[in-house]
C-alpha positions, 0 to 999 in steps of 0.5 A: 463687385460684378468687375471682382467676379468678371476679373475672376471669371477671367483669370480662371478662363486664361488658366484654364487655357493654358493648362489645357495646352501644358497637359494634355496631348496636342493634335499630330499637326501641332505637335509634329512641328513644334518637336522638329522645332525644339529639337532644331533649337536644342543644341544652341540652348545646351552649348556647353 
């Protein structure tokens, strides 16, 4: 029963995480380069 409650903890640990990440807004220097890098990309995933 303790692993059911320590895998929950776990699951909801790494969610947690990954929301924060998905919504709220990154620090200039995280966000900076990952926006020159989406749009250095960008035109090879919209080849038409």
């Amino acid at each position: 029963m303790i692993y059911g409650f320590a895998y929950l903890m776990m699951v909801l640990a790494i969610s947690t995480g990954w929301i924060i990440l998905a919504v709220l807004k990154k620090p200039d220097f995280i966000e900076e380069p990952l926006n020159e890098v989406k749009n250095k990309i960008r035109p090879f995933l919209f080849k038409r």
